[in-house]
C-alpha positions as CSV (number, residue, x, y, z in Angstrom):
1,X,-17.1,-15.6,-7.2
2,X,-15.4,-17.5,-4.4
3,X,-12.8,-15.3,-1.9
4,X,-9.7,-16.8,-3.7
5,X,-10.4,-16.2,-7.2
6,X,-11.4,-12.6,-5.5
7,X,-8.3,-11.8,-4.4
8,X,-6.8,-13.1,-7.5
9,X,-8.9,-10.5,-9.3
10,X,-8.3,-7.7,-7.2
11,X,-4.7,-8.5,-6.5
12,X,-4.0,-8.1,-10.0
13,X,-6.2,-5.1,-10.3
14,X,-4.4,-3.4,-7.5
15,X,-0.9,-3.9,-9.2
16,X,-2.2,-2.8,-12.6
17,X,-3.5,0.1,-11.4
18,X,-0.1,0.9,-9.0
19,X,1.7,0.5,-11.8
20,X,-0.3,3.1,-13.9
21,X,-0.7,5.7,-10.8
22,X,3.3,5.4,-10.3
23,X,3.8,5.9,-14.3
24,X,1.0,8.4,-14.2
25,X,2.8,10.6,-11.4
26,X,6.7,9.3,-12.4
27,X,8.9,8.3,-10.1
28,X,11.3,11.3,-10.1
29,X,8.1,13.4,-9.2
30,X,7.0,10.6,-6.6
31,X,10.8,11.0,-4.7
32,X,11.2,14.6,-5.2
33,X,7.8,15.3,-3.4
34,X,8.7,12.9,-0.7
35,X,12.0,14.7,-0.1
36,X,10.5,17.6,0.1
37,X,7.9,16.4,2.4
38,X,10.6,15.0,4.3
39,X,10.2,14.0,7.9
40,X,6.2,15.7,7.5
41,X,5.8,12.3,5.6
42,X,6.1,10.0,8.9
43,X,2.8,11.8,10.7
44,X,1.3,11.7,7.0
45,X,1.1,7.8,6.5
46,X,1.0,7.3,10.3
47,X,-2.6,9.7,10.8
48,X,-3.6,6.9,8.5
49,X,-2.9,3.7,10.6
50,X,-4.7,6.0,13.7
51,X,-7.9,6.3,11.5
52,X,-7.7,3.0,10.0
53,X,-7.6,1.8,13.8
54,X,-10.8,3.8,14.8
55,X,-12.4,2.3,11.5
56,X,-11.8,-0.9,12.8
57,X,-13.0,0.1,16.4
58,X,-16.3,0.8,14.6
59,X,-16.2,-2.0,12.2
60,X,-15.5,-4.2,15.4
61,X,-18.0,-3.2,17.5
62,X,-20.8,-4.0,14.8
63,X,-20.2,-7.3,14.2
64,X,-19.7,-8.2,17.7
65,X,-22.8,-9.5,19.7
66,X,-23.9,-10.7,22.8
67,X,-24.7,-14.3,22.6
68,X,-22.9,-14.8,20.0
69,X,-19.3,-16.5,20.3
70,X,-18.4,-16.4,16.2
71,X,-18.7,-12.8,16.3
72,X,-15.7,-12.3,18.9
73,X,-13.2,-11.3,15.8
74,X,-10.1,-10.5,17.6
75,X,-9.2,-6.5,16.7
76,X,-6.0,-8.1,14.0
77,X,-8.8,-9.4,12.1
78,X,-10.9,-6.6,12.0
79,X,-7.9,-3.8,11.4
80,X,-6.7,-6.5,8.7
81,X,-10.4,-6.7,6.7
82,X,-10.3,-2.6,7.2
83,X,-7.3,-1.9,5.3
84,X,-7.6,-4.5,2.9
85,X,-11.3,-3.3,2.4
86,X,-10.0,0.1,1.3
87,X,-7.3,-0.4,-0.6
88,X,-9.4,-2.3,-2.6
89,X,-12.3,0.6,-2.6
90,X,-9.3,3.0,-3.8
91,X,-8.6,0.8,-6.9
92,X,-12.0,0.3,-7.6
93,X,-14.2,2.2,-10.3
94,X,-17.6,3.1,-10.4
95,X,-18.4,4.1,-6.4
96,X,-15.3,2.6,-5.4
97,X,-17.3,-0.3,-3.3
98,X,-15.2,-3.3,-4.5
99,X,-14.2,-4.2,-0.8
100,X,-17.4,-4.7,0.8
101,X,-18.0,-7.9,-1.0
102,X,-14.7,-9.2,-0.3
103,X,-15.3,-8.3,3.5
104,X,-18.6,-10.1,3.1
105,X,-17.0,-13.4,1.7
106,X,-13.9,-13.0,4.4
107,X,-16.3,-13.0,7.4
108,X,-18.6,-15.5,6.0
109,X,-17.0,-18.8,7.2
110,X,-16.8,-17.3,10.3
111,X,-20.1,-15.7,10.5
112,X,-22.8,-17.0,8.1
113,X,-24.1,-14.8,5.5
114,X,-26.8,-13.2,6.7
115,X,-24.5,-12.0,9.7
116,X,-21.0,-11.0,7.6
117,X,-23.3,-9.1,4.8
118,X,-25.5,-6.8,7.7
119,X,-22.4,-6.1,9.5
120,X,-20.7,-5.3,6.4
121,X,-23.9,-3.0,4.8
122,X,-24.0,-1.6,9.0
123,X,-20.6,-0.5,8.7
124,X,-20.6,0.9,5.1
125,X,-23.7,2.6,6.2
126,X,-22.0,4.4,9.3
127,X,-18.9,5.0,7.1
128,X,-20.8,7.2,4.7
129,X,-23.2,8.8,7.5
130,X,-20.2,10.2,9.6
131,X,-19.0,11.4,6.3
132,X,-22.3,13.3,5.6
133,X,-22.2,14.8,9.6
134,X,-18.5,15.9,9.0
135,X,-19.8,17.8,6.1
136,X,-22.6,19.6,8.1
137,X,-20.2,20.5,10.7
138,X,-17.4,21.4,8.1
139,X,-19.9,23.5,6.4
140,X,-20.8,25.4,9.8
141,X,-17.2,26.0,9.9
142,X,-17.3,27.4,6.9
143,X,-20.3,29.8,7.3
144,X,-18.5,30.7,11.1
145,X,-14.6,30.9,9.5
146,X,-14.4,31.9,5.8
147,X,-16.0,35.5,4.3
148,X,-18.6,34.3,2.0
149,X,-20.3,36.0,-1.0
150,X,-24.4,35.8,-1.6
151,X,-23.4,33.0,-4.0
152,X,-21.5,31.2,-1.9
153,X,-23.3,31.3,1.0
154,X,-26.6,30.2,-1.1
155,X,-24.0,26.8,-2.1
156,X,-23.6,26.2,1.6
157,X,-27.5,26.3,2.5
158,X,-28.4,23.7,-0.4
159,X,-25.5,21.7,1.0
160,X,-26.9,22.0,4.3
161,X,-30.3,21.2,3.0
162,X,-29.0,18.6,1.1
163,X,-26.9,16.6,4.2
164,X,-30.0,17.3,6.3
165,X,-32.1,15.1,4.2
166,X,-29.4,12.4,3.7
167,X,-29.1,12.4,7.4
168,X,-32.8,11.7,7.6
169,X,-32.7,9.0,5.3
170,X,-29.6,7.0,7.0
171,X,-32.0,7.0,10.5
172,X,-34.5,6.0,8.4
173,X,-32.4,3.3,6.7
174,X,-30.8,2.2,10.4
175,X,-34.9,1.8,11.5
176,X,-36.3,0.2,8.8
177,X,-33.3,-1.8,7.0
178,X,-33.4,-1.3,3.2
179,X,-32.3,-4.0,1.4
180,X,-35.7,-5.2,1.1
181,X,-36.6,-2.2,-0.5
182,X,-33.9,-1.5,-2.7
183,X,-34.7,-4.4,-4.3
184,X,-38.4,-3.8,-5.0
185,X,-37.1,-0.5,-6.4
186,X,-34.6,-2.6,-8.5
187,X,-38.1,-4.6,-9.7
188,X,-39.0,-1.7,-11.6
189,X,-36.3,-1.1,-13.4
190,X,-35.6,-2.1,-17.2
191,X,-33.3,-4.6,-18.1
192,X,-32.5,-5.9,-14.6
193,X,-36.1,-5.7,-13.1
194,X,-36.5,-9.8,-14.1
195,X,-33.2,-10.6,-12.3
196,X,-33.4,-8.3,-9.2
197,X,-37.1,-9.9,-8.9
198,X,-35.8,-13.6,-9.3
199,X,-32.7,-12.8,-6.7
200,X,-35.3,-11.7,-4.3
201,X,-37.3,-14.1,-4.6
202,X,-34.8,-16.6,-3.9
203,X,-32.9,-14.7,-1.3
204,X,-36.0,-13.3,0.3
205,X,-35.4,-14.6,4.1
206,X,-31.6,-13.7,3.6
207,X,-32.4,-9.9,3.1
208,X,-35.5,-10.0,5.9
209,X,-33.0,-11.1,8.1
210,X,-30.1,-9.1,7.0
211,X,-32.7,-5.7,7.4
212,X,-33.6,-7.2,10.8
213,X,-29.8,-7.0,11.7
214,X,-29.7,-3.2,10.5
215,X,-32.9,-2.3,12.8
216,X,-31.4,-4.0,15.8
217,X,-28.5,-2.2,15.7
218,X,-30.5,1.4,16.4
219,X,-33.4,-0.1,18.1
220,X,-31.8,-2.6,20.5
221,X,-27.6,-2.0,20.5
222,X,-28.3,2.3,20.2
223,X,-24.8,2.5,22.8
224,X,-23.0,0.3,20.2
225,X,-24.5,2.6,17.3
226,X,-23.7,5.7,18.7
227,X,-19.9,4.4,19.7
228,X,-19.0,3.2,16.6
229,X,-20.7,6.7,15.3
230,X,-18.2,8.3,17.4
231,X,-14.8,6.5,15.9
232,X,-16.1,7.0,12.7
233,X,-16.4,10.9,13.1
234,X,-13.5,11.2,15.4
235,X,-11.5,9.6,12.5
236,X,-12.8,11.6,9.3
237,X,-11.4,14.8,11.7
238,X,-8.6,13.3,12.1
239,X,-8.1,12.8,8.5
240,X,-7.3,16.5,8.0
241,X,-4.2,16.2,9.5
242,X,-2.4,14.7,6.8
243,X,-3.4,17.8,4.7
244,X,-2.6,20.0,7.7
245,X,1.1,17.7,7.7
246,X,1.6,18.1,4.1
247,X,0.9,22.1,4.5
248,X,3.5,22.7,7.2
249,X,5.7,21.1,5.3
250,X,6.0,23.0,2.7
251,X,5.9,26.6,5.1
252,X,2.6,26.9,4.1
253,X,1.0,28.8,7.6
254,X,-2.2,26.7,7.7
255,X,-4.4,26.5,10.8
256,X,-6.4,23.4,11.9
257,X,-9.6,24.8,11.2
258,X,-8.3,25.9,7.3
259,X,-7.3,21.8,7.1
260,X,-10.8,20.6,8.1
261,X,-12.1,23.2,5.4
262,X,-9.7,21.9,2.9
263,X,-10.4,18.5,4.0
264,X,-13.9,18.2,3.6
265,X,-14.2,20.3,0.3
266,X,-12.0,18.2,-1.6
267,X,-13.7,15.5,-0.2
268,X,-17.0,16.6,-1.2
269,X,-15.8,17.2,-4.7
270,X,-14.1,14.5,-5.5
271,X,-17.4,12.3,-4.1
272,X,-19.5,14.5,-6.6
273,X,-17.3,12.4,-9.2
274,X,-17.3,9.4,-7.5
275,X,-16.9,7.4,-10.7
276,X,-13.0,7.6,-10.8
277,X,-11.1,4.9,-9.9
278,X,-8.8,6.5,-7.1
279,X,-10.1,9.8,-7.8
280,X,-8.0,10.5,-10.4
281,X,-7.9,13.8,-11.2
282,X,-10.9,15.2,-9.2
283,X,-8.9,15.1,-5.3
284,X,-6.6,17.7,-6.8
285,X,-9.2,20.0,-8.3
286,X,-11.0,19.9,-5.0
287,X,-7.9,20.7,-3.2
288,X,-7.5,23.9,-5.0
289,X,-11.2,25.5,-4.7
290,X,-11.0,24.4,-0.7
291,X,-7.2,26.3,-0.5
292,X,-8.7,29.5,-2.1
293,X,-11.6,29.3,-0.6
294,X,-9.4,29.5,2.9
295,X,-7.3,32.5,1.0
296,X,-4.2,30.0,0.8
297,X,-2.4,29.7,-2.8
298,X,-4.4,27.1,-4.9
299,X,-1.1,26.0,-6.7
300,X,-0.3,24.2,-4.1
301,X,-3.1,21.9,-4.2
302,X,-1.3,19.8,-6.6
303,X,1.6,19.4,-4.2
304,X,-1.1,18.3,-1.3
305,X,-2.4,16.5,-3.7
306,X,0.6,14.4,-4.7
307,X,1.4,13.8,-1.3
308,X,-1.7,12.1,-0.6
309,X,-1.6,9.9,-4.1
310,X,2.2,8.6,-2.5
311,X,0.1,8.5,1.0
312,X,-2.4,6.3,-0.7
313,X,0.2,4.3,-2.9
314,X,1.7,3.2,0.4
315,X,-1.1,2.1,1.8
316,X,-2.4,0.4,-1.1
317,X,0.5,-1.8,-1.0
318,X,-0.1,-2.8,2.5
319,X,-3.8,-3.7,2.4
320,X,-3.2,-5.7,-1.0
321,X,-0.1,-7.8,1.3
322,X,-3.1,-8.4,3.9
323,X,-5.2,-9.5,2.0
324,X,-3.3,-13.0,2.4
325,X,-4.5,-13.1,6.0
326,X,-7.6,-15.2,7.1
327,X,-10.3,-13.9,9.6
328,X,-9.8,-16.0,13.0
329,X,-12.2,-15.4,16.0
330,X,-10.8,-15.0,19.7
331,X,-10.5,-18.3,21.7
332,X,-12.0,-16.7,24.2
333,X,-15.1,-14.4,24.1
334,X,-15.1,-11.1,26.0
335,X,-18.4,-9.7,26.8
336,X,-19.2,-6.1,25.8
C-alpha cells in the first residue's frame, strides 16, 4: 500500500473513530468535564507536546548517523512523524501499531528501506523497553510507598520477574536484531508459514541488513542508545503529570509519587488488553484499581479517565492534520 492511499485509509479511520469516541463520551459530558478541568486542562495537553518532543529527541537521534547526509531529518520532521505516528497507534486495533508502517513509508524516499524500517523497529523497540523499566521502577515504588497484603506483594514479584525477563530479551533483541528470527518462527506456523517463508526468502538481505542496523546501535552507537533511552524514560515519567493535573483539579490531594503509581498501573492494565482500539474501556478500569490501590476514591477514575480520552481526542486531531506534511532532510548536516 503506497503512503497516499495510507493516509487515505487512516485519515478516514481516525475521523470514524473521533466521531464514535465523541458520540461514545457526548458532547455535554466532553464540555462539562473540560470546565471543570478548567485552567488544569492547559498543563494537561501541553505535558503532551513536552513528551511528544522527547519522543522525537529519541526517534531523532536513531535515525541520524555519521556518514550519512539523508539521515540529517531536521527535528519538524521528526516531531511531525512522532505525533502523526501515535495518533494513528491510538485509532488502531489489535496492538495499536498502525503508525510504524506509515513512519516506515514516510522516511523511505528519504532514507531507503532498509534504513527508515530499522530506525523505525529501533525506536519502537526503545519505546516499549523504557516502558517495561518505568514499570520496574514504578513497581519498586510501589513495594517502598503503598502497604501491601501477602497477595499483593506476591503480584508485584511476578511483575518484577516478569519485566526482568522482558528486559533481558530487548538487550538481547538490540545484540542480535530479530527480524531474522521472527520470521523463522513465523515459518512454523500454520496458515501463514508458506507466506512468511516466501517473504523471507525474497526479502532476505533486507532483514540481514535491517538486524545489522539494530546491533549497531548497541554495539557501535551505545552513547546514542543510552540517550535516546534516557528521553524515552524521562518522558513516560513525565507522563504522570497529566493524571497528577487532572487530580488537582478536581481537589483531589494527590502526591507525585501517588500519580506515577496511578500512571503506570493503568498503563499496565490497559496493555494487558492491548486489543482495544484506544483502550476503550480498559484505561478507566486501570485507573480505578491504581487510585485505591494509593487509598484515593476510585470513582474518580472515570473523571481522570475522561480527561485523558478529551486529552487524547485533541491530539488525535493534530497528528491526523500532520499527517499532510512531507519528511524533508536539513540542507545542511550537523555532526553528532
Amino acid at each position: 500500500m503506497g503512503t497516499k492511499a495510507y493516509k487515505a485509509l487512516f485519515m478516514a479511520i481516525g475521523i470514524i473513530s473521533l466521531g464514535y469516541m465523541i458520540y461514545g463520551t457526548g458532547l455535554i459530558v466532553i464540555w462539562d468535564n473540560v470546565r471543570r478541568t478548567g485552567i488544569w486542562f492547559v498543563p494537561v495537553i501541553g505535558s503532551w507536546l513536552l513528551i511528544y518532543i522527547l519522543n522525537a529527541f529519541a526517534f531523532r537521534a536513531i535515525i541520524r548517523e555519521p556518514g550519512l547526509p539523508e539521515s540529517n531529518l531536521s527535528f519538524w520532521a521528526v516531531l511531525r512523524l512522532t505525533i502523526s505516528g501515535y495518533a494513528i497507534n491510538y485509532i488502531t486495533p489489535f496492538v495499536a501499531l498502525g503508525g510504524e508502517p506509515y513512519r516506515i513509508l514516510e522516511l523511505k524516499p528519504a532514507l531507503g528501506i532498509q534504513k527508515a524500517t530499522s530506525s523505525v523497529l529501533l525506536y519502537s523497540l526503545m519505546h516499549m523497553f523504557s516502558h517495561v523499566l518505568f514499570w520496574l521502577a514504578s513497581i519498586l515504588l510501589i513495594v517502598a510507598v503503598v502497604p501491601l497484603s501477602n497477595v499483593m506483594l506476591a503480584g508485584c514479584g511476578v511483575l518484577l520477574i516478569t519485566g526482568l525477563v522482558l528486559g533481558y530479551w530487548f538487550i538481547n533483541v538490540y545484540k542480535k536484531g530479530f527480524t531474522v528470527s521472527t520470521f523463522r518462527l513465523l515459518e512454523k506456523v500454520p496458515f501463514i508459514k508458506t507466506r512468511a517463508r516466501e517473504f523471507a526468502l525474497k526479502n532476505a538481505e533486507n532483514l540481514y541488513e535491517v538486524d545489522e542496523q539494530i546491533r549497531v546501535l548497541y554495539a557501535e552507537r551505545r552513547n546514542v542508545f543510552y540517550a535516546s533511552l534516557f528521553y524515552e524514560f524521562v518522558a513516560r515519567v513525565i507522563g504522570c503529570l497529566e493524571i497528577y493535573f487532572t487530580a488537582h483539579a478536581i481537589g483531589m490531594e494527590m502526591s507525585l509519587s501517588q500519580s506515577l503509581i496511578v500512571s503506570s498501573g493503568s498503563s499496565l492494565f490497559a496493555n494487558l488488553i492491548f486489543f482495544f482500539p484506544m483502550q476503550l474501556g480498559t484505561r478507566e478500569g486501570g485507573l480505578a484499581l491504581a487510585l485505591r490501590s494509593v487509598g484515593l476514591p476510585a470513582a474518580q477514575g472515570i473523571f481522570i479517565g475522561v480527561v485523558l480520552r478529551i486529552r487524547e481526542i485533541v491530539w488525535i486531531i493534530i497528528g491526523l492534520a500532520l499527517m499532510s506534511k512531507k519528511v524533508k532532510v536539513e540542507e545542511e548536516v550537523v555532526l553528532q
